[in-house]
N, C-alpha and C positions, 0 to 999 in steps of 0.2 A: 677837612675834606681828605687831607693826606692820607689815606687808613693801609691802601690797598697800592699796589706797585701795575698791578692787571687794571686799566684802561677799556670798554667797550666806545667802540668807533664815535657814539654818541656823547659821549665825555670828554671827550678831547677839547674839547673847548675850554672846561673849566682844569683838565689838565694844565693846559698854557697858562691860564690865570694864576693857580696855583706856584707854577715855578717864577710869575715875573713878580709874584709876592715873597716866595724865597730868596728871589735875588735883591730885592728892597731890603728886605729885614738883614742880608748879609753885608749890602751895602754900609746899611746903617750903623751897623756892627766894628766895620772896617775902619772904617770913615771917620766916627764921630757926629756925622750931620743927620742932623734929625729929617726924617726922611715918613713922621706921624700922620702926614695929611696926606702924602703919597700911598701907605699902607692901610690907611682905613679906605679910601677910594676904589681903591681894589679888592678889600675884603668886602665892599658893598656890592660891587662887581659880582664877585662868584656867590655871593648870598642870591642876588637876584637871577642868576645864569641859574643856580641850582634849582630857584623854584620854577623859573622855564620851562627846563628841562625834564624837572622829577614829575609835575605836575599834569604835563600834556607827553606822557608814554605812548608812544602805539602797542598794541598788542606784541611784537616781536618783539620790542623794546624790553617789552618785560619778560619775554622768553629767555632772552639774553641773560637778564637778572636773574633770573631762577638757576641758569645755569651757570655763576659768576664762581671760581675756580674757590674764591676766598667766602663762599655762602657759606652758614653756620649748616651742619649735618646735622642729623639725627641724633649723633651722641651726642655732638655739641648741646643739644637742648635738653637732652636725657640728664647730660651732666649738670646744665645750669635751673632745673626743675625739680628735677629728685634727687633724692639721697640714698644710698646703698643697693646703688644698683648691681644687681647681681645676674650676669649674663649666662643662660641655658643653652644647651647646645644639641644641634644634631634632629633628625626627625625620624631615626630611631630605623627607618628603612635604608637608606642609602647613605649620604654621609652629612656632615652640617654645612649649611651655606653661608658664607661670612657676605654676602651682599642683603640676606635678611636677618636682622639681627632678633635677640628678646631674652625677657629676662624681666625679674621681679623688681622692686625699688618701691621707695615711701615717698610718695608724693601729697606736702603739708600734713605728714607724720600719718598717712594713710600706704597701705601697702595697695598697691595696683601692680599689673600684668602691664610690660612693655613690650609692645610689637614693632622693629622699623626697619624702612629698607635705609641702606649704607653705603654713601661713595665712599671712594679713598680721595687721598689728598695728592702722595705723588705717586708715581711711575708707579711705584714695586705692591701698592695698597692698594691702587688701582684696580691691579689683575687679580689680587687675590680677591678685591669684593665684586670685580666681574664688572666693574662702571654701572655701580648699585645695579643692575638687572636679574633679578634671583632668577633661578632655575628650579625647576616642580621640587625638590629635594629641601628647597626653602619655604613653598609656600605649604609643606605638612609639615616641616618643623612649627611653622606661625600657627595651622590649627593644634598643637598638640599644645602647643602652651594658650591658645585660646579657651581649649577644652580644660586645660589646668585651671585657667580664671574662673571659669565656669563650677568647677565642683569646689574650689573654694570660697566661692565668691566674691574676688577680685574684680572691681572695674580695669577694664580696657583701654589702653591706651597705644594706639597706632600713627605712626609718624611715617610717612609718605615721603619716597622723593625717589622718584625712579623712569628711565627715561620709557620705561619697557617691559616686561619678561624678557629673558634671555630665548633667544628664538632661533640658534642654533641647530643641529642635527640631534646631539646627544639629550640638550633638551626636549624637543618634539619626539624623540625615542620613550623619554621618560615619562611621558604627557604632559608635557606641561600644562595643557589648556584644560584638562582634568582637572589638572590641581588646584590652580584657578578655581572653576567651578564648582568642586566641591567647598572650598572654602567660601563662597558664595551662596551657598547654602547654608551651608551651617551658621554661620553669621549672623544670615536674616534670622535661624530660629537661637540664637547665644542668649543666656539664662544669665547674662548680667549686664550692666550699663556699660556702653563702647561708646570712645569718642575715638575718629580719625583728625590728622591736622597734616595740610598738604604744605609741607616745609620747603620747595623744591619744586621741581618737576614731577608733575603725573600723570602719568602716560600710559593710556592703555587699559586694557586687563590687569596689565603688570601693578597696576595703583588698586585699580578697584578688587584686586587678591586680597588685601586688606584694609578697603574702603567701607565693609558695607557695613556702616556703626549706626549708634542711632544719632550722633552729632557729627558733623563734618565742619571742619574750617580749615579755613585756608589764608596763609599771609597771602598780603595783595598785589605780590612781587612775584608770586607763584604760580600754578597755570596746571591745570588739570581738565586729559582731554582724551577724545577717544580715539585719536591719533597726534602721532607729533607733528608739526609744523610742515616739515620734512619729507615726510611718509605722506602725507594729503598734497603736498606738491608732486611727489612723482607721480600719485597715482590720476590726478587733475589735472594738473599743466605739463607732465611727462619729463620736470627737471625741477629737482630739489633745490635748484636757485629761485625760484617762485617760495618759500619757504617765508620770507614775509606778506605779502600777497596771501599764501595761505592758512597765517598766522588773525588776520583779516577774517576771514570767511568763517574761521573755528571761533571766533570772538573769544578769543583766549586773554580774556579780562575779570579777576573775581570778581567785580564788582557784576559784572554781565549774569556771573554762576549764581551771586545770592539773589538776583535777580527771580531769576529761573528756578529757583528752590533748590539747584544741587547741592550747594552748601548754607549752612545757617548762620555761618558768620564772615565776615572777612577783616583779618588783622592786618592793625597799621603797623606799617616799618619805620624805622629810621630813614630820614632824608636821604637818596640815593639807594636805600635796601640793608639788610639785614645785618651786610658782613659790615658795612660801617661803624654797626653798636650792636654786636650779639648779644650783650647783656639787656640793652634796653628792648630789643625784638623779644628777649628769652622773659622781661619781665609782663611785656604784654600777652605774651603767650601763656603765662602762669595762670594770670588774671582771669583771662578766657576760661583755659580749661575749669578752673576751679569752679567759677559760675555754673557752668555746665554741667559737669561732674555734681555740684550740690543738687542742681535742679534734678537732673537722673535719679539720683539717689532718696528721693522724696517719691519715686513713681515707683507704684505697687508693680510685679513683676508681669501681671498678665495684662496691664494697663500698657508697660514698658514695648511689651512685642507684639502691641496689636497697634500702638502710635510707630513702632518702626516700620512694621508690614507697611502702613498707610503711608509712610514717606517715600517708599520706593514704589508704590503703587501708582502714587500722581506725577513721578516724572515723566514728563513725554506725555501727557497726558494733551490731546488736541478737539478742533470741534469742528466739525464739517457745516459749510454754512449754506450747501447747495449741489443740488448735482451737476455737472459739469455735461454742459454738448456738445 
């Protein structure tokens, strides 16, 4: 359990557990007196607190988690999936955005196109990746190397975790919501197999700037939406303390999204989430993608973008069962 030093309010309980099992084990240590039935009693303790807990999440419960300081990022996954990754830069018009990253790499000795947004970890990383929220300057560096997959035919690989677009002044100068858009287009019609995978948060335009693939997945710790928690509390309850509450109403549950068809798969985490075991999150994520990526890879290319058309065509799709008086 010990993994992480950051604590959400809802763990606390198996924090406590945790340290009155450190103090046993140092006891016993001290001591000499076997202290074996008092430590297994307690390890059963926080085994059963854990499945409590991890098992019956609210929706904001797992916002939380997606925004946990010690979450595996993008690179983290880049680095524990491929190999020689080789990061691109710039989008050739204004300048390169370190909060969208990309870049080529061999994933299971296959060369694919990596696309992803990027927190930092502290302070100084932070600012510079902008607290992952790219600015229009990042999402045409992401179509220029999408357009590069494209004429070499590279599969697509897009990693998600962003609270946002950056939504600034110098942003919206720049268009940001264009840039969005256009890559939103072009997507739907990209001439090779695109898989996204929502590793974090996604949030907004800002996710779906390089969401629209033909496979989407998402760990189950994750949360991808058309506003944040946050932003539909002030604009519904008029205080961003209603942010659970309106965590609720978004049903920000993947299990809810493959429901719904937005996503086609949803990955299992590690007990508690990701940052506990990045290796074993990063192995299930291999798994995924690979499945995926083979099945993509068998579909004729005019077969490929006419089943993509059809997947964003029946989102939202509803039925009227009467006229209303």
């Amino acid at each position: 359990m010990e993994k992480t030093s950051y604590v959400l309010e809802f763990e606390k309980p198996l924090r406590e557990l945790s340290k009155q099992l450190e103090t046993l084990r140092q006891q016993s240590l001290e001591t000499g007196v076997d202290l074996s039935g008092e430590v297994t009693a307690i390890e059963g303790k926080i085994e059963t607190t854990q499945r409590e807990i991890y098992t019956a999440l609210t929706p904001w419960q797992r916002v939380q988690i997606a925004r946990h300081p010690k979450r595996p990022y993008a690179l983290d996954y880049v680095g524990l999936l491929c190999e020689n990754f080789q990061e691109l830069h710039g989008d050739r018009q204004f300048k390169d955005d370190q909060a969208l990253i990309g870049g080529t790499a061999f994933f299971e000795g296959q060369a694919v196109m990596i696309v992803a947004q990027q927190k930092g970890r502290d302070t100084k990383e932070k600012i510079a990746r902008n607290f992952g929220m790219p600015q229009p300057e990042g999402y045409r560096k992401a179509l220029r190397l999408m357009k590069m997959a494209e004429k070499f035919g590279l599969p697509l690989l897009c990693f998600i975790d962003t609270p946002g677009a950056y939504p600034g002044i110098e942003s919206e100068a720049r268009h940001v919501s264009e840039a969005i858009a256009v890559n939103l287009r072009e997507m739907a019609m990209l001439r090779t197999p695109s898989i996204a995978v929502i590793v974090g948060e996604g949030g907004s335009g800002g996710a779906l700037g390089i969401g629209v693939t033909d496979r989407v997945l998402i760990f189950e710790n994750s949360y991808y939406s058309v506003i944040s928690p946050e932003g539909c509390a002030a604009i519904l309850w008029k205080d961003g303390a209603a942010a659970p509450k309106a965590a609720e109403a978004l049903k920000l549950n993947a299990a809810t999204l493959e429901t719904l068809g937005v996503v086609d798969e949803v990955i299992a985490e590690p007990m508690g989430g990701a940052h506990y075991d990045p290796e074993q999150a990063a192995a299930a994520l291999k798994t995924s993608v690979a499945r995926h990526l083979g099945e993509l890879r068998g579909i004729e290319l005019p077969q490929l973008l006419d089943a993509r058309y059809e997947r964003y065509r029946k989102l939202g799709v509803f039925e009227e069962i009467g006229s209303v008086r």
